[in-house]
gemmi code that builds the backbone of each chain (N, CA, C; Angstrom):
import gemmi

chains = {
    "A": [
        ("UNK", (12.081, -15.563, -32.023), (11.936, -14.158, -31.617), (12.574, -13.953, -30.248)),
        ("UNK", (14.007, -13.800, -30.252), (14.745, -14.001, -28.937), (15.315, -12.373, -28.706)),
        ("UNK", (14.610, -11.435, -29.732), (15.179, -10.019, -29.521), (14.747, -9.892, -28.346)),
        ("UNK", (16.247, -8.751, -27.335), (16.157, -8.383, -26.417), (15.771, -6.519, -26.429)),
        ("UNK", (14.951, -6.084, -25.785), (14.702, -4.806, -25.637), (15.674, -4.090, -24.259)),
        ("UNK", (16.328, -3.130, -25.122), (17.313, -2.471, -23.839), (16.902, -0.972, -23.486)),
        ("UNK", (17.028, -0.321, -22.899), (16.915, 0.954, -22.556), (17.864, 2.030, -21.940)),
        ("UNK", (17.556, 3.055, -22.141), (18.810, 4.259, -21.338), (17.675, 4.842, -20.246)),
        ("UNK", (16.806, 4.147, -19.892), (15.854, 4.927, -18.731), (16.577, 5.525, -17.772)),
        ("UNK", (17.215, 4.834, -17.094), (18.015, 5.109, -16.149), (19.178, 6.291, -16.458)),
        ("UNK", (19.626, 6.086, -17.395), (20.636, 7.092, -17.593), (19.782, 8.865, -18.155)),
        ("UNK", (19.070, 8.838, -18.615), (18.464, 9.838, -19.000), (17.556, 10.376, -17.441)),
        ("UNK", (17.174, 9.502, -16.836), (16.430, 9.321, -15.670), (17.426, 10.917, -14.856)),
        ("UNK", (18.860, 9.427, -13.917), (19.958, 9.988, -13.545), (20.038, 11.340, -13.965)),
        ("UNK", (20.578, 11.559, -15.533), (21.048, 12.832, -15.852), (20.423, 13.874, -15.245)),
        ("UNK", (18.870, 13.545, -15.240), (17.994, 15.186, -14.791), (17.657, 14.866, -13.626)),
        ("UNK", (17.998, 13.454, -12.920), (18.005, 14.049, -11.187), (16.552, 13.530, -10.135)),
        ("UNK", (15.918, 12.903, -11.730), (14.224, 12.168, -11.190), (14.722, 10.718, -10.690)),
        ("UNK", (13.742, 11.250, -9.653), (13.475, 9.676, -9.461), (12.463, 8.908, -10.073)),
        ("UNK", (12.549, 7.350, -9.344), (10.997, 6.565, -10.423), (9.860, 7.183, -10.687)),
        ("UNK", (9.822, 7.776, -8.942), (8.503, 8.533, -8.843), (8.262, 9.577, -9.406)),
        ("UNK", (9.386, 10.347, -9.282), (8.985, 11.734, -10.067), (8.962, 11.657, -12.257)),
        ("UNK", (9.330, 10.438, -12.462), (9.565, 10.465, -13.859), (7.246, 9.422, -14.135)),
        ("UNK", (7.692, 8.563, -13.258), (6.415, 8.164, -13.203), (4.927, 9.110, -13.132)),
        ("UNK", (5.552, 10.396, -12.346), (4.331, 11.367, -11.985), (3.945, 12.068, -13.104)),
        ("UNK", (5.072, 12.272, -14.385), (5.377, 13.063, -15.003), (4.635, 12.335, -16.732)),
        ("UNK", (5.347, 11.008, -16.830), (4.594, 10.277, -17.644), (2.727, 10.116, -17.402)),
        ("UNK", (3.163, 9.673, -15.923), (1.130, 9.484, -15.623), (1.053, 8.146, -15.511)),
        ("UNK", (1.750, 6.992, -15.159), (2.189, 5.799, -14.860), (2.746, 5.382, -13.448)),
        ("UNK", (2.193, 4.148, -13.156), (2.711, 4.051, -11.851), (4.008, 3.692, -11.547)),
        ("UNK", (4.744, 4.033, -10.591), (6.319, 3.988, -10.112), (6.446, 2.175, -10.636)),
        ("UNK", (5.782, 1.680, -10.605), (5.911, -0.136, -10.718), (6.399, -0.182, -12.419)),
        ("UNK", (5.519, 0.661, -12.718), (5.802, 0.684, -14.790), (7.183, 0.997, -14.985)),
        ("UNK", (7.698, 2.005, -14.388), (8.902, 2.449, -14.356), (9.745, 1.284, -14.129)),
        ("UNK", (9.772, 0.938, -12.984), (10.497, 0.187, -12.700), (10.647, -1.122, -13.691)),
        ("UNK", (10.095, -1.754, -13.358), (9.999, -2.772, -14.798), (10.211, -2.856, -16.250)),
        ("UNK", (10.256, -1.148, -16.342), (10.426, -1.109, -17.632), (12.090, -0.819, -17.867)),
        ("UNK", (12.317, 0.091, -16.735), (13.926, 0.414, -16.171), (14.779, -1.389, -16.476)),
        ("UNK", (14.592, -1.897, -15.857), (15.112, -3.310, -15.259), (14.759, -3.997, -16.564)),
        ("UNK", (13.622, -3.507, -17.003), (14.039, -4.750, -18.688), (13.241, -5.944, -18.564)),
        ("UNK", (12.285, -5.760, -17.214), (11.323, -7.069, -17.356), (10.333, -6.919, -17.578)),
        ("UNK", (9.916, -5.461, -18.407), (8.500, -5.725, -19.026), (8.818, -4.561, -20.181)),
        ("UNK", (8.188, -4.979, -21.200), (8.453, -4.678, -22.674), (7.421, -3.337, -22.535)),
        ("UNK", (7.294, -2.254, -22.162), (6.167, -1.001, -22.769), (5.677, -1.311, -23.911)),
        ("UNK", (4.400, -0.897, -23.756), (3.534, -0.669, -24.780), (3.875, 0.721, -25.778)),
        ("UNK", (3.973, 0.456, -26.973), (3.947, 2.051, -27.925), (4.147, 3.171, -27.000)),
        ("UNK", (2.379, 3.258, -26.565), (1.793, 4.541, -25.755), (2.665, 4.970, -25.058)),
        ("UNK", (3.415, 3.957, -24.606), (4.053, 4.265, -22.703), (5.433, 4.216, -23.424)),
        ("UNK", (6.311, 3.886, -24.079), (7.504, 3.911, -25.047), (7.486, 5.340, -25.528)),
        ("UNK", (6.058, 5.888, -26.147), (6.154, 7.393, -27.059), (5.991, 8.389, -25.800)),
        ("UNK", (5.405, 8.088, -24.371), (5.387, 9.285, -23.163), (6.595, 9.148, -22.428)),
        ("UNK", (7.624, 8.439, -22.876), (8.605, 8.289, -22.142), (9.643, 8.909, -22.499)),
        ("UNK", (9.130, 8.840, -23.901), (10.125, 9.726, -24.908), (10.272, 10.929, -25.247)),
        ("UNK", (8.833, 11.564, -24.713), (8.409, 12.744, -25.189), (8.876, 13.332, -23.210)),
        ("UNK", (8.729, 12.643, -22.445), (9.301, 13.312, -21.336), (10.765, 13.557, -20.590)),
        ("UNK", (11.604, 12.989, -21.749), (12.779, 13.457, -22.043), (12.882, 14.410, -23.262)),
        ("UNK", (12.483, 14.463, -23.703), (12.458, 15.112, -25.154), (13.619, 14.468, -26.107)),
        ("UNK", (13.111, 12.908, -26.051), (14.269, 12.668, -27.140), (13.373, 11.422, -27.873)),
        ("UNK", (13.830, 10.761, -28.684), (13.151, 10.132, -30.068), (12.517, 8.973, -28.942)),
        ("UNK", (12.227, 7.876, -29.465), (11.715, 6.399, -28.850), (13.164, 5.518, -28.716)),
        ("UNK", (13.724, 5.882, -30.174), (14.755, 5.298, -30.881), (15.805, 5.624, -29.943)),
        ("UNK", (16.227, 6.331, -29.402), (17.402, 7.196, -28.332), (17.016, 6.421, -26.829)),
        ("UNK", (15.743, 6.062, -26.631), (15.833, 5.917, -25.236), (15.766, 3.795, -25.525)),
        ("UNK", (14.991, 3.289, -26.331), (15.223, 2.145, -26.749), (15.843, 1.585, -27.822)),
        ("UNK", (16.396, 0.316, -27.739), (16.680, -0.357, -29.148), (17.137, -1.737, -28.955)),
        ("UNK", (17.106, -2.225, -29.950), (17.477, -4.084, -29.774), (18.853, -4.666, -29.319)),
        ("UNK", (18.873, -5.447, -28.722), (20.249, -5.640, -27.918), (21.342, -6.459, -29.475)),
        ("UNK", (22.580, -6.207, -29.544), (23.156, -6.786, -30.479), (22.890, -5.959, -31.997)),
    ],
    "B": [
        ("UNK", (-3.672, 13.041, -12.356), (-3.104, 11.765, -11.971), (-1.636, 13.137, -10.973)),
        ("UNK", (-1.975, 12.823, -10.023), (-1.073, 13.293, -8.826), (-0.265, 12.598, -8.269)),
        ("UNK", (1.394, 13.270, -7.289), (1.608, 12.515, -6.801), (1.215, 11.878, -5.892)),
        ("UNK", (0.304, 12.252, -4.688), (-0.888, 11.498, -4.045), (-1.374, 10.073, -4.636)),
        ("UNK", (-2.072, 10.407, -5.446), (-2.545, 9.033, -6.610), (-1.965, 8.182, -6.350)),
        ("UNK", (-0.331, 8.059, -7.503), (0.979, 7.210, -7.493), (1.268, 6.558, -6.094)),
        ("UNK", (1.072, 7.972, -5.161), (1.955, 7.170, -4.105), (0.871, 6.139, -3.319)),
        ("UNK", (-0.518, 6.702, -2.869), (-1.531, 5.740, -2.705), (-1.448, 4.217, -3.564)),
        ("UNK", (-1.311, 4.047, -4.582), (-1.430, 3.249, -6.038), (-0.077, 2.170, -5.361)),
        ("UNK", (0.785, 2.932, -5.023), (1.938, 2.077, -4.640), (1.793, 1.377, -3.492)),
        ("UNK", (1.317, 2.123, -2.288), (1.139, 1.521, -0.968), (0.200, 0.145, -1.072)),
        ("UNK", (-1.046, 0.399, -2.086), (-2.223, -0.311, -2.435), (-1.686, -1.606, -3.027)),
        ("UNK", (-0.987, -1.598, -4.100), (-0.248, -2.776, -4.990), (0.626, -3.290, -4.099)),
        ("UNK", (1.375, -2.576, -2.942), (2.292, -3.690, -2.306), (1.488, -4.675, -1.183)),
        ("UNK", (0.263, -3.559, -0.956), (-0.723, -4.556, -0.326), (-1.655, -5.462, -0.838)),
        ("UNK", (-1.642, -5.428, -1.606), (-2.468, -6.460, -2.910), (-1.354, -7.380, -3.034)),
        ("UNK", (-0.110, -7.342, -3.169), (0.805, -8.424, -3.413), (0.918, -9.332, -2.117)),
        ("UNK", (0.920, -8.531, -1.112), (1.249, -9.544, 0.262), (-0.269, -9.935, 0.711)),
        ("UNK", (-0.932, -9.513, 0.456), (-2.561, -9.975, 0.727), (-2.634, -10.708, 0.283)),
        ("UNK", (-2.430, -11.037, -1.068), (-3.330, -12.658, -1.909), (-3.045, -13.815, -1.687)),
        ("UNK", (-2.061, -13.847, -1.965), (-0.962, -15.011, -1.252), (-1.804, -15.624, 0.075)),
        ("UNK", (-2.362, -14.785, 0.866), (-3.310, -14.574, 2.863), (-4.062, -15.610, 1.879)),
        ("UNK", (-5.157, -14.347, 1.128), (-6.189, -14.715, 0.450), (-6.076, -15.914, 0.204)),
        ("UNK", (-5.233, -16.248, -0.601), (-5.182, -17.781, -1.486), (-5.651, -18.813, -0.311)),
        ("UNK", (-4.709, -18.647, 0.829), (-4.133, -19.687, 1.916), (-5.329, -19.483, 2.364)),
        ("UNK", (-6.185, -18.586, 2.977), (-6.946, -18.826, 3.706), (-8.558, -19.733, 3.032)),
        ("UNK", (-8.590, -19.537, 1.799), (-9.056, -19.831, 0.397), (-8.833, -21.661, 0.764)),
        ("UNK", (-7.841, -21.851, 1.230), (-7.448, -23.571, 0.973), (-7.650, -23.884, 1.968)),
        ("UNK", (-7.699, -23.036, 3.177), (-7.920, -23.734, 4.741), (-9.278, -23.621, 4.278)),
        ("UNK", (-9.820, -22.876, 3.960), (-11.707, -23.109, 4.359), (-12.129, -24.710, 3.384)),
        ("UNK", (-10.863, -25.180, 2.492), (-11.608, -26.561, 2.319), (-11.779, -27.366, 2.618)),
        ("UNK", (-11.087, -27.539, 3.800), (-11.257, -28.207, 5.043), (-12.347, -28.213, 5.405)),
        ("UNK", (-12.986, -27.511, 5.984), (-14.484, -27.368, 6.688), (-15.323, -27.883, 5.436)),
        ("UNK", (-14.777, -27.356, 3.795), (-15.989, -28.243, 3.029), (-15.768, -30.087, 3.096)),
        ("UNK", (-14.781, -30.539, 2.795), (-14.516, -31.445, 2.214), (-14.563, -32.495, 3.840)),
        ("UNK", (-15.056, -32.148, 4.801), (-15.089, -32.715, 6.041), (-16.444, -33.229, 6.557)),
        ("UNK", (-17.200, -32.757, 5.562), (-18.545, -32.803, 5.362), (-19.021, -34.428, 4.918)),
        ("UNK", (-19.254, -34.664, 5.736), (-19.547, -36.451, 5.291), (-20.990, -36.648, 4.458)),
        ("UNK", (-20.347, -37.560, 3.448), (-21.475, -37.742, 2.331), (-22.854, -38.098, 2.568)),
        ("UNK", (-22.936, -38.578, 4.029), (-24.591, -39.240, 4.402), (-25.013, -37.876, 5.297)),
        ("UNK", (-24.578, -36.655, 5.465), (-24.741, -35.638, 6.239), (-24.826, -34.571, 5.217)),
        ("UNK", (-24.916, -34.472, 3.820), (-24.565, -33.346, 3.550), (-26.011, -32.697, 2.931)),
        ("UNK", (-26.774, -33.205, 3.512), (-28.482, -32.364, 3.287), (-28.516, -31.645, 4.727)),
        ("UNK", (-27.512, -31.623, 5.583), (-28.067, -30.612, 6.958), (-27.694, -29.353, 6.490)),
        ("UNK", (-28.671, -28.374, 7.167), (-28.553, -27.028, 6.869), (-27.607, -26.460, 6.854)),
        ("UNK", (-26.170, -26.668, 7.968), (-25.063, -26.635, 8.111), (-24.114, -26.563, 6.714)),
        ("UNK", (-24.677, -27.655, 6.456), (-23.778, -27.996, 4.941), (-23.948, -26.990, 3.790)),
        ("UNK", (-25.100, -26.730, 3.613), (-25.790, -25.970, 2.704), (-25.143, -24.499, 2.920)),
        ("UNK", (-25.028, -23.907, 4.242), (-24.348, -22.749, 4.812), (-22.587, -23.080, 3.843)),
        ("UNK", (-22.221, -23.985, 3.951), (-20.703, -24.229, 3.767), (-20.690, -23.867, 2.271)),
        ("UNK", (-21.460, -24.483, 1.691), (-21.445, -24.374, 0.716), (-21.730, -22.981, -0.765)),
        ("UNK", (-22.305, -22.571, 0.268), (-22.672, -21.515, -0.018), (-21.749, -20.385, 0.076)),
        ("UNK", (-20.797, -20.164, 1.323), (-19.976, -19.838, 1.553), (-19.021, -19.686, 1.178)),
        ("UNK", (-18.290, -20.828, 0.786), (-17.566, -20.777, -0.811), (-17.660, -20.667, -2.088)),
        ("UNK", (-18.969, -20.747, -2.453), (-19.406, -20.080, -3.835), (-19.530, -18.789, -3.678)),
        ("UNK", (-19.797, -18.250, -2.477), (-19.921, -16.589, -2.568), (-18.494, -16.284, -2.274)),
        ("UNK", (-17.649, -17.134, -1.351), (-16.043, -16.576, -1.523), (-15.039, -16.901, -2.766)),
        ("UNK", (-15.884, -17.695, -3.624), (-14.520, -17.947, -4.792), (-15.189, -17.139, -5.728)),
        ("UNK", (-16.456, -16.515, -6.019), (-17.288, -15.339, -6.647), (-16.570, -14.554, -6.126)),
        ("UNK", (-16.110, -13.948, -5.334), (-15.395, -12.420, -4.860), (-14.237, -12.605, -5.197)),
        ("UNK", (-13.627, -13.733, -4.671), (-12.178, -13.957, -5.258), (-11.796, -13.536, -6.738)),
        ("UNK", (-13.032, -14.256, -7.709), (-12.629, -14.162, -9.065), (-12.866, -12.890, -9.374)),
        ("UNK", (-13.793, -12.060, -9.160), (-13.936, -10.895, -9.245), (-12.747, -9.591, -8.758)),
        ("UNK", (-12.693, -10.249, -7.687), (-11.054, -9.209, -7.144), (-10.315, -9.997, -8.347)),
        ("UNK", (-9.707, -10.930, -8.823), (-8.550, -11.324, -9.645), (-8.735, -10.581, -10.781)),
        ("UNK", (-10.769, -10.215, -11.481), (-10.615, -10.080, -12.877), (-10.599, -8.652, -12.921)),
        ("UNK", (-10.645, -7.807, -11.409), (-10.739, -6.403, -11.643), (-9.734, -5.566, -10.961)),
        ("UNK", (-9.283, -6.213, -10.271), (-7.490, -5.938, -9.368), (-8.053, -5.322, -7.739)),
        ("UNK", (-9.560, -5.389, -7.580), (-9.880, -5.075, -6.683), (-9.874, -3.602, -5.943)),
        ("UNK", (-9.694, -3.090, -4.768), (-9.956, -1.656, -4.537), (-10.626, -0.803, -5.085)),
        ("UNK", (-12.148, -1.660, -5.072), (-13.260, -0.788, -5.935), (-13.443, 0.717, -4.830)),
        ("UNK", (-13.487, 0.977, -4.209), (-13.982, 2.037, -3.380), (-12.817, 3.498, -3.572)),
        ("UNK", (-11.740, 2.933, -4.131), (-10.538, 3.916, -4.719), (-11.004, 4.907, -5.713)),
        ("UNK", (-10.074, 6.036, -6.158), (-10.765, 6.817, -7.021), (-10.419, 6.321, -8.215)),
        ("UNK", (-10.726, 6.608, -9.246), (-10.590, 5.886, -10.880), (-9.122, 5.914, -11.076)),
        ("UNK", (-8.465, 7.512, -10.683), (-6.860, 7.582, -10.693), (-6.265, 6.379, -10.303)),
        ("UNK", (-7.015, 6.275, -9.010), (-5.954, 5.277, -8.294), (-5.739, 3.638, -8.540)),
        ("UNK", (-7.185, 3.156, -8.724), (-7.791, 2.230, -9.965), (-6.573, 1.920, -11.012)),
        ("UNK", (-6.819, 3.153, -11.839), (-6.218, 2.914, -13.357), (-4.721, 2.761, -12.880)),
        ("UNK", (-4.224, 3.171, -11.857), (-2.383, 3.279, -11.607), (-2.341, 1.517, -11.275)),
        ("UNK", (-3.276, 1.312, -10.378), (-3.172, -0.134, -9.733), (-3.512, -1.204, -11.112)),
        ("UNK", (-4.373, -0.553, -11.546), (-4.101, -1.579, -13.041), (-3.860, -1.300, -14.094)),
        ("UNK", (-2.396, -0.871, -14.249), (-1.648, -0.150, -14.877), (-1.495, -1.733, -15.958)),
        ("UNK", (-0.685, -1.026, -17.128), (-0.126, -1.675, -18.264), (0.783, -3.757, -17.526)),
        ("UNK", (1.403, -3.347, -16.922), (2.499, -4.133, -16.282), (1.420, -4.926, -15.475)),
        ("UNK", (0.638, -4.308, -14.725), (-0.455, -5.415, -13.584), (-1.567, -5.768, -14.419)),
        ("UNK", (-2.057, -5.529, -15.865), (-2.998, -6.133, -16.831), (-2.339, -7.239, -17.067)),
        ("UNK", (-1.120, -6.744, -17.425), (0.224, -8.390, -18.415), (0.350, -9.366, -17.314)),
        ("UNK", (0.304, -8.807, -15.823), (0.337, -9.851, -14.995), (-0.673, -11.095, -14.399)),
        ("UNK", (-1.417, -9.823, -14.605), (-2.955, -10.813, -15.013), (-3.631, -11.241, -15.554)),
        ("UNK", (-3.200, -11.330, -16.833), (-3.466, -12.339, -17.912), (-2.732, -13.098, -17.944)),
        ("UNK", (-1.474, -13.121, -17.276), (-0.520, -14.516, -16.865), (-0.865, -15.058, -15.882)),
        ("UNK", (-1.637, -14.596, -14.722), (-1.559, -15.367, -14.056), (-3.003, -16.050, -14.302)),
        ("UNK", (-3.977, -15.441, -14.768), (-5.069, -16.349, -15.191), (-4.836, -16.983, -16.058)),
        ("UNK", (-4.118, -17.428, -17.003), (-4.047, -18.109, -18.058), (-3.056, -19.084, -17.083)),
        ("UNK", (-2.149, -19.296, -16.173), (-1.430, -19.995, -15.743), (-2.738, -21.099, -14.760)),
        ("UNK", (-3.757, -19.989, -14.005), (-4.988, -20.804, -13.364), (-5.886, -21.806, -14.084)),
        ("UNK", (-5.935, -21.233, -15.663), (-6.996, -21.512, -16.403), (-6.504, -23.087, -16.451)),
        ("UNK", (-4.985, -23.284, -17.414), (-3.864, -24.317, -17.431), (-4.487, -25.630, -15.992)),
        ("UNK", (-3.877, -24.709, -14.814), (-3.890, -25.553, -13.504), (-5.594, -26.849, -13.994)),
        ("UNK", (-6.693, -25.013, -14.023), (-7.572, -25.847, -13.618), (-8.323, -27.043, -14.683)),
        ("UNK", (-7.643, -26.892, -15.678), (-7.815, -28.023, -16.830), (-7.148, -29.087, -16.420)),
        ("UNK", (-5.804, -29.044, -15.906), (-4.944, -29.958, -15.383), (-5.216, -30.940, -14.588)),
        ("UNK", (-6.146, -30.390, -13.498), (-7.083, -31.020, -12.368), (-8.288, -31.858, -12.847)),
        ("UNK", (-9.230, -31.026, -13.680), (-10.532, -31.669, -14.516), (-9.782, -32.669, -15.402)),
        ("UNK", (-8.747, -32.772, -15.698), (-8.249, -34.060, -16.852), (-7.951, -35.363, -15.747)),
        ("UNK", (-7.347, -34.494, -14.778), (-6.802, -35.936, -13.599), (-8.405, -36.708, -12.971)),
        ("UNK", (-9.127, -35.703, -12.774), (-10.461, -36.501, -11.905), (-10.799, -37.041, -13.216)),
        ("UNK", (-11.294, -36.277, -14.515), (-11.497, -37.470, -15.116), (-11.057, -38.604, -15.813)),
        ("UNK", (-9.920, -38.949, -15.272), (-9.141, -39.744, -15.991), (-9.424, -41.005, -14.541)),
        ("UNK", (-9.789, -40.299, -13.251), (-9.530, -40.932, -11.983), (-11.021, -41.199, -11.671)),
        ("UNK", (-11.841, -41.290, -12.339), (-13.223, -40.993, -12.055), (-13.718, -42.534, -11.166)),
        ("UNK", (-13.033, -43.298, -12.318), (-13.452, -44.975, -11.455), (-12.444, -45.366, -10.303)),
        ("UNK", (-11.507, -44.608, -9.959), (-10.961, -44.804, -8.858), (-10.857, -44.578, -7.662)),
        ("UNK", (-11.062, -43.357, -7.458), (-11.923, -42.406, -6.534), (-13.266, -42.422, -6.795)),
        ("UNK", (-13.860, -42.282, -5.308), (-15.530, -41.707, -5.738), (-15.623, -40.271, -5.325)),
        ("UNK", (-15.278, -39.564, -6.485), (-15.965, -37.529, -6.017), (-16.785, -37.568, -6.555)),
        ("UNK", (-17.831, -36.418, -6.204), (-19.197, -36.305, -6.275), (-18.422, -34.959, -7.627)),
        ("UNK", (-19.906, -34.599, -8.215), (-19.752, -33.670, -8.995), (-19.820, -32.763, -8.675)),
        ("UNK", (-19.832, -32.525, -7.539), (-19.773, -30.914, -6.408), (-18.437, -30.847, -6.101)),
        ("UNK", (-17.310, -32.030, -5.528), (-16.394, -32.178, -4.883), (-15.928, -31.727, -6.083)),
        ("UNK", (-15.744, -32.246, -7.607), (-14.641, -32.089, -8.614), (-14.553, -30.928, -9.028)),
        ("UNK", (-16.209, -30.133, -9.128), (-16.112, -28.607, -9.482), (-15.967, -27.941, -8.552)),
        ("UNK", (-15.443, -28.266, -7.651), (-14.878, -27.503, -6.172), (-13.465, -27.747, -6.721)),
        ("UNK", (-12.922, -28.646, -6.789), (-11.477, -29.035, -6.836), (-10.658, -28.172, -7.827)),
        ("UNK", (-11.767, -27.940, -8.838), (-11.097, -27.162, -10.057), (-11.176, -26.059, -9.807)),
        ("UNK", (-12.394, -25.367, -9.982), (-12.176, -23.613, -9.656), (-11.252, -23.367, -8.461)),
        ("UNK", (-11.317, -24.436, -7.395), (-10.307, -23.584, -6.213), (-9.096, -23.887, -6.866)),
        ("UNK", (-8.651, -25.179, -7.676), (-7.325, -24.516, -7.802), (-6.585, -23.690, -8.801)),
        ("UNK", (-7.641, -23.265, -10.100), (-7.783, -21.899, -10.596), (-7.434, -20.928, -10.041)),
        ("UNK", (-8.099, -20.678, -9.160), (-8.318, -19.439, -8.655), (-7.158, -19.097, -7.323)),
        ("UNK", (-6.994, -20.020, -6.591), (-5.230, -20.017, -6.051), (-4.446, -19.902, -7.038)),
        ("UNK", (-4.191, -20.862, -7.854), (-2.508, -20.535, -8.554), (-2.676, -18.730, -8.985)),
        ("UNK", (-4.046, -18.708, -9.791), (-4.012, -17.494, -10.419), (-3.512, -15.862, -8.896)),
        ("UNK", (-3.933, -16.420, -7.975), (-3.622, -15.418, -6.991), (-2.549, -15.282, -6.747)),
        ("UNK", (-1.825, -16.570, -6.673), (-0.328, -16.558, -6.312), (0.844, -16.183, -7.372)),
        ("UNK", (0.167, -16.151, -8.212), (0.649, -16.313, -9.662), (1.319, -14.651, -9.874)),
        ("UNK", (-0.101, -14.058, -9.800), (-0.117, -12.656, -9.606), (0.799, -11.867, -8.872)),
        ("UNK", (0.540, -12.279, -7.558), (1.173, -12.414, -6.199), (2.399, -11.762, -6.583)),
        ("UNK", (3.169, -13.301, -6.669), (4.639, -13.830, -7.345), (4.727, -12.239, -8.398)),
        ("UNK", (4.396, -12.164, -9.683), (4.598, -10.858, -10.583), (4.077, -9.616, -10.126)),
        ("UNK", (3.668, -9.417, -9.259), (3.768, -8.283, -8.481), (4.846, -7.581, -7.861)),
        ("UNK", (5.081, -8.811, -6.738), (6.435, -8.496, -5.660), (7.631, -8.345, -6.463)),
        ("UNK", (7.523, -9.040, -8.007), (9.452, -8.698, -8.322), (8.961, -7.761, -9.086)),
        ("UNK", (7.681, -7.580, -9.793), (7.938, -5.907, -10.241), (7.840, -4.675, -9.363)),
        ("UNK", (7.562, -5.360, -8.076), (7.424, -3.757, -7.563), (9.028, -3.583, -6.498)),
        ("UNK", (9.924, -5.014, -7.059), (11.002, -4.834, -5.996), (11.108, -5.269, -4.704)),
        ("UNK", (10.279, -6.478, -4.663), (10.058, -7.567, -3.242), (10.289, -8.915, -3.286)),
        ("UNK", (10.492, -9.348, -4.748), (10.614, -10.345, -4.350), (11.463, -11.199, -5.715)),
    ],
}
model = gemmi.Model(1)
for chain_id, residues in chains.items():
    chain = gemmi.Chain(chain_id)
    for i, (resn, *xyz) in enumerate(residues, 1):
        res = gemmi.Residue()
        res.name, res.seqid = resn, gemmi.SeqId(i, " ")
        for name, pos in zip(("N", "CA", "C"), xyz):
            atom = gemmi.Atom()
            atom.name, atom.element = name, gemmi.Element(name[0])
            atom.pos, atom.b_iso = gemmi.Position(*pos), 0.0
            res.add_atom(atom)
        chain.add_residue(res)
    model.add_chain(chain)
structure = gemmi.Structure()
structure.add_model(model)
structure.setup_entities()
């Protein structure tokens, strides 16, 4: 089980201009979750994968997916 | 959950990361004062104080490790500080302590006829070094998730 989890946090982040903090304030998570989850060294949970998604307004599938 | 909260939550976790690490260290200097305690001396009242001392400081210790500490915070600030990412870290780093302190209880008893420790000294030996790695452990997954280290 060597799947890698990638993300567009950052780029969706960027586009609208938030920072950690302000995307963190917005989810309801601390700036640390963000970050870690940004950078790819900690895997989100569902919960925090589906408020991340819903605070861009785009799928789970659009903001994550398996590397390769 | 405000930005207040977050930003408190943040200041709090970077001080929880550079604190424990203190904690730990200062945790290993006080075994000095136990383990200095000579075996034909250790019924003076003195001793009994020492001892005591570190069962009520590695009781707080474990308690700050199993609850992330900053009880006097509001629940917001609580739940941010032991967010998703600082639960995962702390079940790594206790499970990395738990490891240590089996590691230690296998060596004394494997060393039992070679050394003479008392059965106070060995269950000293183990929980403290439980309960360090697990601090440092933490420590360590703190500072690079929050961008320190």
């Amino acid at each position: 089980m060597g799947d890698v989890l990638i993300n567009a946090l950052r780029d969706y982040r960027d586009a609208r201009g938030w920072t950690q903090a302000d995307l963190a304030e917005i989810v309801g998570v601390s700036r640390k979750t963000i970050n870690t989850v940004e950078n790819g060294i900690f895997v989100p949970s569902t919960v925090i994968a589906l408020k991340l998604a819903a605070a861009f307004g785009v799928s789970v599938e659009e903001l994550f997916s398996l590397e390769g | 959950m405000t930005r207040s909260d977050i930003e408190t939550a943040e200041r709090l976790g970077r001080k929880r990361a550079r604190m424990w690490p203190v904690l730990a260290f200062l945790f290993v200097a006080q075994q000095g004062a136990y383990f200095s305690i000579p075996a034909d001396d250790a019924a003076r009242a003195v001793d009994h104080v020492r001892v005591g001392a570190w069962v009520v400081l590695s009781a707080v210790l474990l308690l700050i490790l199993a609850t992330g500490g900053f009880w006097r915070h509001s629940k917001a600030v609580r739940a941010l500080l032991n967010d998703e990412v600082s639960r995962a870290h702390r079940a790594e780093a206790m499970s990395l302590g738990f490891i240590v302190s089996m590691v230690f209880a296998l060596v004394l008893y494997a060393t039992v006829g070679l050394e003479a420790v008392s059965v106070r000294q060995a269950i000293h030996i183990i929980v403290s070094m439980g309960i360090v790695t697990a601090l440092i452990r933490f420590a360590m997954l703190e500072r690079r998730a929050l961008g320190d280290g």
